[in-house]
N, C-alpha and C positions, 0 to 999 in steps of 0.2 A: 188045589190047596184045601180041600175037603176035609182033611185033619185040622183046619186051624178054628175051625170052629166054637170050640169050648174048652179051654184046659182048666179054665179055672169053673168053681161053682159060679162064680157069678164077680162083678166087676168090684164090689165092696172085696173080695179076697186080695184085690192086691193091694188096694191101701192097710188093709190089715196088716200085712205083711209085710209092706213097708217099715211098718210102727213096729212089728218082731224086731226086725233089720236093725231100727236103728235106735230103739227103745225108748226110754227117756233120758234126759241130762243128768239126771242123777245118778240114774242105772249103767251110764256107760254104754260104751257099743262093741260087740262081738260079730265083725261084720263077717269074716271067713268062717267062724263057726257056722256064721248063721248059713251059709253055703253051703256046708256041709251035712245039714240037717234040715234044709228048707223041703217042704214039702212036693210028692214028684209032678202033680199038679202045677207048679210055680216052676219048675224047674223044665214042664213042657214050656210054660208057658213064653219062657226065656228066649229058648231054641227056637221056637217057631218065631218069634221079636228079632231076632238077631240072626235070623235066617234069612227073612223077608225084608225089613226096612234098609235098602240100597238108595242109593241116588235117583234112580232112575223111579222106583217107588215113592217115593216124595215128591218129587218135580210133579208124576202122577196125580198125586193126592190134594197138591195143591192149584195143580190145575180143573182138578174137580171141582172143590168145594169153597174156593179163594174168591170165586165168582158173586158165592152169595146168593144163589140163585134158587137154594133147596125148599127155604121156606122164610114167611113173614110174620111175627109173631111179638108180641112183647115180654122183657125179662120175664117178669112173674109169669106168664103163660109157658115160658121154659122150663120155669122151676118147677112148676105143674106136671109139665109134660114129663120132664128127669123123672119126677117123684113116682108117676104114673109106672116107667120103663120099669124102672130098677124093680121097683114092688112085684112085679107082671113077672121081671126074672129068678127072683128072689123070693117067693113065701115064707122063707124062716127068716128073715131081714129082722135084728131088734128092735131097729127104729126106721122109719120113712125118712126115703132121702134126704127131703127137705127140711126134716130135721136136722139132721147131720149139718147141712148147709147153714141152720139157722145156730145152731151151738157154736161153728168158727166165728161166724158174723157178730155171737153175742159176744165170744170169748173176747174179742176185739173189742167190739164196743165199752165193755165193763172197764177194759185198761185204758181208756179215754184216748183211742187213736181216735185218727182224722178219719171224716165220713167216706172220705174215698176209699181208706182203708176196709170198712164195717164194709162197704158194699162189695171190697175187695174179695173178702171174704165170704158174702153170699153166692157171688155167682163162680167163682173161681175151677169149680169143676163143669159148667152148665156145658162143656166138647163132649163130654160125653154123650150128648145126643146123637152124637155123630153113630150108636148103635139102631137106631132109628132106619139108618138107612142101610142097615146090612152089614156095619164095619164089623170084621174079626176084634176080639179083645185084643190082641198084639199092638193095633194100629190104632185104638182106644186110650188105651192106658200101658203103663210098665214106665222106668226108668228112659228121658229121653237122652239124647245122648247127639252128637254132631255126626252126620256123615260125609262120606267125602276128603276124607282124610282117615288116617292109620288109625284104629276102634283101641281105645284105651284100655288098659289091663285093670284099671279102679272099678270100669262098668261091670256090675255085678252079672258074674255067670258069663265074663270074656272069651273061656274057651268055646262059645257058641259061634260064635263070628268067624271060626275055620268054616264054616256052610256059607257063607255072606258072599257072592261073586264080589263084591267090591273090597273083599280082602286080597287076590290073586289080582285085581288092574290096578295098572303102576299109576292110572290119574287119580288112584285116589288111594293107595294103598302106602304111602310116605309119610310121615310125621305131617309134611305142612298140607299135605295132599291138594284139595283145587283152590286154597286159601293163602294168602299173603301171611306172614309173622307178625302176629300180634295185629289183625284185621279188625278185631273188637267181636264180642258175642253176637252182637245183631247183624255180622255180614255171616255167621255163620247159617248150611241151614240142616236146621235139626232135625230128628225123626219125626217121624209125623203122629199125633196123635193128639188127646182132647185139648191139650194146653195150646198147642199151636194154631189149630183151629180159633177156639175160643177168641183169642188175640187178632186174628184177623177180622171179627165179625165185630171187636169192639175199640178195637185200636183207635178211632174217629173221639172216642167219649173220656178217656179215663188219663192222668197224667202217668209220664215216664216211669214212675216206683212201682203203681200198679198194675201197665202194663208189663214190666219186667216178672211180676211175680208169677201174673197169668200164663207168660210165657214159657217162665223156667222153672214153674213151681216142680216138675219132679223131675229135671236134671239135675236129680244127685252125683253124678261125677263131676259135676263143676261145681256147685254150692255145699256141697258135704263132702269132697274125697280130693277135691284141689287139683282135678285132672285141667288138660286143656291150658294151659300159663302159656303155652308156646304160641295161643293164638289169640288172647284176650289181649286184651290195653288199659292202662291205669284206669279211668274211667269206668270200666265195668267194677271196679270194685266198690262202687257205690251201688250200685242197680243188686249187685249180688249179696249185698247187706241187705238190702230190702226183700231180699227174696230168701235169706237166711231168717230175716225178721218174721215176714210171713210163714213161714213152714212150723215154726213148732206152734203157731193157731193150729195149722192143718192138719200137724200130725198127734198131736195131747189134747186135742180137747175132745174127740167121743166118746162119750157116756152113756149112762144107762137112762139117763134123768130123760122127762118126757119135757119137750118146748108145746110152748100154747101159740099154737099158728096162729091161729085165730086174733090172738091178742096182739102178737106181732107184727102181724100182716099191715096196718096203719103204718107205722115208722118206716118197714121197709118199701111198702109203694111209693110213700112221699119219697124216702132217699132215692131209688131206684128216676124216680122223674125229679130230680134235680142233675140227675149226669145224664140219661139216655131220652130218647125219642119215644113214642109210645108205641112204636112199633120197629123193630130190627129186621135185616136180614141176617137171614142164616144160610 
């Protein structure tokens, strides 16, 4: 899997790309155009995502790093450490990671949510470390989506999934595939990448809203395309309001504007040690 290495310039192109996809609320969405003109760069980058994350790839993945065993470290020394990666991969970046992280957390803060929320928004990308240890962008980031069951036509760039071996096995290639009707989002399990991760290393600290957000913040085929009804239950459409709530933080507030770490760094360590430990595993 030599080829999977790079399709994009770097891990910020596909939140960008994202935000092309799905614009803003005023702008409206052109999701099939954007298909048709998305860049071939994001369009390897698809194929190789939807080639590779099978069942058997996930169970994998979280039997690797679900252990917690990779590293000890406290949030901010995460946010550090992200800020460090990204930059290292990135030299034309406009702004340092931790930026970016600190504009959702402020964007939040400014609309007087609850502090779980603010810090919801600080760390809510911090999986991506998971490039740290080697992961391909495919298994990083992109649109995540349920396996294990028949791959929905809403997931952007579906005809990639004719390469997916779990599209030709009948245990998973059916509507309800290895899942019961209407089993709920959390007995589902999803592809693997920074949101899923992330949720496992902090699932112990943070309440129901917030873990949901971390978890499903870029399952756009169930919080933006309404895929998936056959296996969700009343009940998620609470958690997925939350995670509707969270996304346009995550996806309209990058800017050009510069944040003053420095100045912010106070509020956020005190928040940061009111929910967490001073040191996590990763």
């Amino acid at each position: 899997m030599g080829e999977s290495n790079g399709p994009l310039a770097n891990l910020d192109e596909w939140d960008e790309d994202v935000l092309r996809r799905y614009q803003s609320p005023a702008e409206g969405r052109r999701f099939r155009d954007y298909e048709r003109t998305a860049k071939p760069q994001v369009r390897e980058f698809y194929r190789l995502n939807h080639r590779y994350q099978t069942v058997d790839f996930v169970r994998g993945k979280q039997r690797q790093y679900t252990r917690l065993d990779r590293a000890t470290m406290g949030v901010w020394e995460a946010i550090e450490l992200l800020n460090t990666l990204v930059d290292d991969s990135d030299p034309d970046i406009d702004l340092p990671q931790i930026e970016h992280l600190l504009q959702t957390a402020e964007a939040i803060r400014a609309d007087g949510r609850p502090r779980w929320f603010i810090l919801t928004g600080l760390i809510h990308d911090l999986g991506k470390i998971l490039c740290l240890w080697g992961e391909p962008q495919w298994a990083v980031v992109g649109d995540t989506f349920p396996v294990g069951c028949a791959f929905s036509d809403k997931i952007v760039f579906a005809e990639f999934f004719a390469e997916n071996p779990d599209a030709a096995d009948p245990r998973y290639n059916s509507l309800h595939g290895m899942y019961q009707p209407h089993c709920g989002i959390e007995a589902l399990t999803m592809s693997w990448g920074h949101d899923e991760y992330l949720y496992h290393v902090v699932r112990d600290f943070l309440p129901p809203p917030a873990l949901a957000m971390i978890r499903y913040h870029s399952c756009y085929p169930i919080h933006h395309e309404g895929a998936y009804e056959h296996l969700l239950q009343p009940e998620d459409r609470d958690l997925l309001a939350w995670v509707r709530d969270f996304n346009r933080y995550d996806l309209y507030t990058k800017r050009d504007e510069r944040m003053d770490v420095q100045a912010l760094q106070p509020f956020y360590k005190d928040l940061i040690a009111e929910y967490f430990p001073d040191q996590l595993r990763w």
